[in-house]
C-alpha positions as CSV (number, residue, x, y, z in Angstrom):
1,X,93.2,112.0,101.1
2,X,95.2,109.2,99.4
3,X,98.6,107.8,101.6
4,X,101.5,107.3,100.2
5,X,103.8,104.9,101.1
6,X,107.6,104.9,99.5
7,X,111.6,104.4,99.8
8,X,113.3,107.1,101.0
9,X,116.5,106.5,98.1
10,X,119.1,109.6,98.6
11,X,117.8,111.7,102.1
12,X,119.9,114.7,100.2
13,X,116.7,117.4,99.0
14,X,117.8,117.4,95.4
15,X,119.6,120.7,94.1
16,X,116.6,121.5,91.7
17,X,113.2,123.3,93.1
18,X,111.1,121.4,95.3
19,X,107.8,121.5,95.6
20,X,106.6,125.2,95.0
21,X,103.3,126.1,97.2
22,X,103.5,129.7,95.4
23,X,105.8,132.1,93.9
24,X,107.6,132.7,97.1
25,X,107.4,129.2,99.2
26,X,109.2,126.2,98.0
27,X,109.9,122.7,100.2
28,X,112.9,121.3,99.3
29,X,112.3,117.7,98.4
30,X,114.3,114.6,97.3
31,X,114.3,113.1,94.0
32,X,112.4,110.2,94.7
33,X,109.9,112.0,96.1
34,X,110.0,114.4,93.2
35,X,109.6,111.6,90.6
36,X,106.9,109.9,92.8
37,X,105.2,113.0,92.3
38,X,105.2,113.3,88.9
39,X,104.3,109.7,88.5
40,X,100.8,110.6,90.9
41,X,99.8,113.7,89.4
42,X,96.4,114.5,87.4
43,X,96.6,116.5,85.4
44,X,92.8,117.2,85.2
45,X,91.9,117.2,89.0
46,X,93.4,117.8,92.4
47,X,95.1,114.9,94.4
48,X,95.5,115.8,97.6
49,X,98.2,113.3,98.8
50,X,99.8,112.2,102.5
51,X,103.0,111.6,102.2
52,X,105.6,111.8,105.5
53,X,108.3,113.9,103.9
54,X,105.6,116.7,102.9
55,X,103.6,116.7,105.8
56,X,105.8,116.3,108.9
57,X,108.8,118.6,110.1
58,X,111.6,116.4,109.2
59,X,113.9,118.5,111.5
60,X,111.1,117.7,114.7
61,X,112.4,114.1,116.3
62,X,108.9,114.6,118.5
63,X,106.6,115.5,115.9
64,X,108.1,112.2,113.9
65,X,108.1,110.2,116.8
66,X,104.0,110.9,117.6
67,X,103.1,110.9,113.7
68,X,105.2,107.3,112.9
69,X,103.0,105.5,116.0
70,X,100.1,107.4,113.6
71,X,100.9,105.6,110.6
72,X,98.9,102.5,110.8
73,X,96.0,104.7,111.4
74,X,96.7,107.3,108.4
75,X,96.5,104.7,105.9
76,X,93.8,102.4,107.4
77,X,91.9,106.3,107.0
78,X,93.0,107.1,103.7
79,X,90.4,106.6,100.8
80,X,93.9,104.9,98.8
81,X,97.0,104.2,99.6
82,X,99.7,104.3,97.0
83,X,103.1,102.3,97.3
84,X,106.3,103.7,95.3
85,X,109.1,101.6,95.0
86,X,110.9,104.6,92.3
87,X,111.2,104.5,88.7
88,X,111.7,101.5,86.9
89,X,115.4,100.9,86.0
90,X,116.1,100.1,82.4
C-alpha cells in the first residue's frame, strides 16, 4: 500500500458524491480529499492507497486515538508515501 499524508482544508464532506465503493455505497468525503484523489489515480492500474479519512471511523474518538499512535508505523510500512499539500493556487 502507498500512505498518504495531507491537510485536512474544509472538515465539511463536500455536497457532491464521495467516494463510491458500488452502486449502492458511497463515503462522503471532503474536497481536498476528493482532488487528492484525482491527482493519485491511474488510470491503467489499481492504487491501493492509506489515507486516514478513508480508512478510520471518523465518528470513533478510540479507533482514532489507537490508529494516530499507528501512524509512524503505517508509513515507515508503506511501500510510498505521498504528501498533498492541495491544488496549486493560480
Amino acid at each position: 500500500y502507498e500512505a498518504v499524508s495531507y491537510t485536512w482544508g474544509d472538515p465539511t464532506p463536500s455536497e457532491t458524491p464521495g467516494l463510491v465503493f458500488d452502486k449502492s455505497h458511497t463515503l462522503p468525503v471532503t474536497e481536498s480529499v476528493k482532488s487528492m484523489l484525482r491527482y493519485l489515480r491511474k488510470t491503467f492500474r489499481p492504487r491501493h492507497l492509506w489515507i486516514d479519512a478513508v480508512s478510520l471511523n471518523q465518528d470513533d474518538v478510540a479507533e482514532k486515538s489507537v490508529q494516530v499512535r499507528l501512524m509512524n508505523d503505517i508509513d515507515e510500512q508503506a511501500s510510498k508515501v505521498h504528501i498533498w499539500f492541495g491544488e496549486a493556487q493560480a
